[in-house]
C-alpha positions as CSV (number, residue, x, y, z in Angstrom):
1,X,-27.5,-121.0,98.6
2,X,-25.2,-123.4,100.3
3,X,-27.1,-123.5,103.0
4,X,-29.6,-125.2,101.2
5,X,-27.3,-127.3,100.3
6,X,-26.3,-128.5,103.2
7,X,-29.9,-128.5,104.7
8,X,-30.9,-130.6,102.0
9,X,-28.0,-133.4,102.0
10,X,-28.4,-133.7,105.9
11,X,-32.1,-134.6,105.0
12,X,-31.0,-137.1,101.8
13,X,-28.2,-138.6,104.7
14,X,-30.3,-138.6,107.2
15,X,-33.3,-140.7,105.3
16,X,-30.8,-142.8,103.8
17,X,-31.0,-142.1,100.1
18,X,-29.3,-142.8,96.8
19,X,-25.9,-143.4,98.8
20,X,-23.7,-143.9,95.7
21,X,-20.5,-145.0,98.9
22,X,-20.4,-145.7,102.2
23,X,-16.7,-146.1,104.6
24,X,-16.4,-146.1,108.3
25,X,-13.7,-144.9,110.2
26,X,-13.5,-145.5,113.7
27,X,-16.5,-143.7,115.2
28,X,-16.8,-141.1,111.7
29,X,-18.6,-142.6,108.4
30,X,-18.6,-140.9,104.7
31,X,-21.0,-141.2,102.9
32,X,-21.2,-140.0,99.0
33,X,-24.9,-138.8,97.4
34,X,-25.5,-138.1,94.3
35,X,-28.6,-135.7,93.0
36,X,-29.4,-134.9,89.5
37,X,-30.8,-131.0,89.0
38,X,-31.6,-131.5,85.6
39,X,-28.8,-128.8,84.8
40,X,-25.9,-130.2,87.0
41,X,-25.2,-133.5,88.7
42,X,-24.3,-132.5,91.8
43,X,-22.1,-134.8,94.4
44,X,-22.4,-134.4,98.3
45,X,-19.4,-136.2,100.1
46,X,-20.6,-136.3,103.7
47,X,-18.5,-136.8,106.9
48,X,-20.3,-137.8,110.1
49,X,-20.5,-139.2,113.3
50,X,-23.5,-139.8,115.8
51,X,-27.6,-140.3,114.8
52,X,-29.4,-143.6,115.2
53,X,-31.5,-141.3,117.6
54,X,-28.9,-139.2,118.8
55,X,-27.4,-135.9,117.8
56,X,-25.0,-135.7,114.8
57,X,-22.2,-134.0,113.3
58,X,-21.0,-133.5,110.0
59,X,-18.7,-132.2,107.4
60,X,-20.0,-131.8,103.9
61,X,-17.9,-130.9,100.4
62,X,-20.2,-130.9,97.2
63,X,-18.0,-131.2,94.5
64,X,-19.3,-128.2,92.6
65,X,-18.5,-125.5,95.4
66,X,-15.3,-123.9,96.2
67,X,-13.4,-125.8,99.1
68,X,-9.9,-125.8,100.6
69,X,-7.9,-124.1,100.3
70,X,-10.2,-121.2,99.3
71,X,-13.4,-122.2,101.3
72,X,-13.5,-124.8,104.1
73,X,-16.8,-126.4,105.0
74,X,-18.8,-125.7,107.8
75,X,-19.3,-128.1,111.3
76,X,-23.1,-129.0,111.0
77,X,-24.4,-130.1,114.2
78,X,-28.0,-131.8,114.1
79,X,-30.5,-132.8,116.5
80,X,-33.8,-134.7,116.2
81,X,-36.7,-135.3,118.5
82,X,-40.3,-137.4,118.2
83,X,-42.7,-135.4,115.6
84,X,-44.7,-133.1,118.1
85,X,-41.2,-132.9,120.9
86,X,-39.0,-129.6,121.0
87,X,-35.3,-130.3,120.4
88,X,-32.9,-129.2,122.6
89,X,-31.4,-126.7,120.6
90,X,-33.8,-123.7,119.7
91,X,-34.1,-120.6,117.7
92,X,-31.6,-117.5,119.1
93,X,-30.0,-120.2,121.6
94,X,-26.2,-119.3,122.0
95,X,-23.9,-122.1,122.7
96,X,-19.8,-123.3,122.2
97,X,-17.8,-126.6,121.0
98,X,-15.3,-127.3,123.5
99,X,-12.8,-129.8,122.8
100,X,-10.5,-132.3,125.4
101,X,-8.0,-129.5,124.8
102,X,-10.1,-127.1,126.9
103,X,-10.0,-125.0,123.3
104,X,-13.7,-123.7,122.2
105,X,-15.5,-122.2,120.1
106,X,-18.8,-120.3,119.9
107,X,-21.5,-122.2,117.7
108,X,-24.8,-121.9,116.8
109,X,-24.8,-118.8,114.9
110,X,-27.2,-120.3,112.7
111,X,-30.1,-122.5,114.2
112,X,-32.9,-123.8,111.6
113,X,-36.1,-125.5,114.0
114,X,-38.8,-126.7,112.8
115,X,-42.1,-128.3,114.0
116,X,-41.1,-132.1,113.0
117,X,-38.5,-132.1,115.2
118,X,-35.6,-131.6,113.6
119,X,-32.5,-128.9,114.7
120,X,-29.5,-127.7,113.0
121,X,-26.7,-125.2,114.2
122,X,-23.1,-124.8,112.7
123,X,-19.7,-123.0,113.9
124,X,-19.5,-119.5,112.4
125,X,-18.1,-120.1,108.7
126,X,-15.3,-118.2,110.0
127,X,-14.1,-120.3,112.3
128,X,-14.1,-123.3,109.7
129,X,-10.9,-123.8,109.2
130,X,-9.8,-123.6,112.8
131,X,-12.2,-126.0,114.0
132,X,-11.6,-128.9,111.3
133,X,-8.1,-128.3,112.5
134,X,-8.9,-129.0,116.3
135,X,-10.9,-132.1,115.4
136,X,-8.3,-133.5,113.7
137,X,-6.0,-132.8,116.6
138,X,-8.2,-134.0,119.3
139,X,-10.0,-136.8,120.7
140,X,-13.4,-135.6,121.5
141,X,-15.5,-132.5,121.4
142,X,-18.9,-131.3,123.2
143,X,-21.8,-129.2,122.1
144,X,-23.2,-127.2,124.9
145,X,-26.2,-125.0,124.1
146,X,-27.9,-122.8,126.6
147,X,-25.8,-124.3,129.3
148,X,-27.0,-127.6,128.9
149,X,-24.5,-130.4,126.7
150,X,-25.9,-131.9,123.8
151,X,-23.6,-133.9,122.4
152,X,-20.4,-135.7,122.7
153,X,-18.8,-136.7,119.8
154,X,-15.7,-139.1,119.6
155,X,-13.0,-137.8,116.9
156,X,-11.0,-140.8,116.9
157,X,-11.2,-141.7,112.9
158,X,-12.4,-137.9,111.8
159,X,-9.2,-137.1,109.6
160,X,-9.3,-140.2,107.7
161,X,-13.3,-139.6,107.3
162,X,-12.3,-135.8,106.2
163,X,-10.0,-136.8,103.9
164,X,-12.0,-139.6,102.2
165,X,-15.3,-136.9,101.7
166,X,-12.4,-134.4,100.8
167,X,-11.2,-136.8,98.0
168,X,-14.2,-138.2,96.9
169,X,-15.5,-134.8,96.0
170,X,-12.4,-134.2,94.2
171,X,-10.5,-132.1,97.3
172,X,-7.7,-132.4,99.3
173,X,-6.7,-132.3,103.2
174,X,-4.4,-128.9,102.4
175,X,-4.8,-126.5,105.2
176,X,-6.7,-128.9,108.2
177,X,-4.3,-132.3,107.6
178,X,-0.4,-131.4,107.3
């Protein structure tokens, strides 16, 4: 179910809707959605950096799941391509995060593809924790998929961005932000 979630908040970020707040910090945004179920009112808090084009990560709380310390989001990595062009990243496609620390860690566990163009993998849900915690300790990360990098994403500004989304979903930085 939360991968639904998350699939569907990177689509409502992505096209730009109902933002309800917007900050930007250094090279990461947040961005706060609201979307009414009819049962629940449900708040996405959204921490990102990259798109306009190029590939994107983010960091998502919704205020009505469990989060830190009990549950610490996943690292969503996204990738889009021209209706009709293959991403880079494709179904059963193996590939790690590796950080200007030389630390890494296996992602893409998870890869949804489909025919518009549009690509998503995350860091096992395991390894959540530890890698929030490396990209608030480091300055830049890489995605490398099949071999082939693709993306760089500048950290500088993540753990203010973390603990805005954190906060504006009602969460705090306990357990990535000492």
């Amino acid at each position: 179910m939360k991968m639904i979630y998350v699939a569907m908040a990177a689509m409502v970020f992505a096209a730009g809707a109902c933002a309800e707040g917007y900050w930007e910090y250094g090279s990461w945004r947040v961005t706060t959605v609201e979307h009414d179920t009819q049962e629940d009112l449900l708040r996405f808090c959204i921490a990102s950096t990259g798109g306009d084009g190029e590939p994107s990560v983010f960091v998502e709380f919704m205020d009505h799941d469990a989060g830190p310390p009990d549950a610490y989001p996943s690292v969503v990595f996204t990738e889009t391509a021209p209706r009709g062009f293959q991403t880079q990243m494709q179904d059963s496609m193996t590939g790690y995060v590796i950080f200007d620390s030389y630390e890494r860690a296996d992602a893409a566990p998870f890869t949804y593809v489909d025919e518009d163009g549009f690509a998503m993998a995350r860091v096992r849900f395991d390894d959540s924790q530890w890698m929030l915690q490396r990209m608030q300790a480091n300055g830049r990360m890489d995605l490398v998929v099949a071999g082939r990098p693709v993306m760089a994403a500048q950290l500088n500004g993540f753990t203010a961005a973390y603990l805005k989304a954190a906060d504006e979903c009602g969460f705090t930085g306990v357990g990535v932000v000492e």
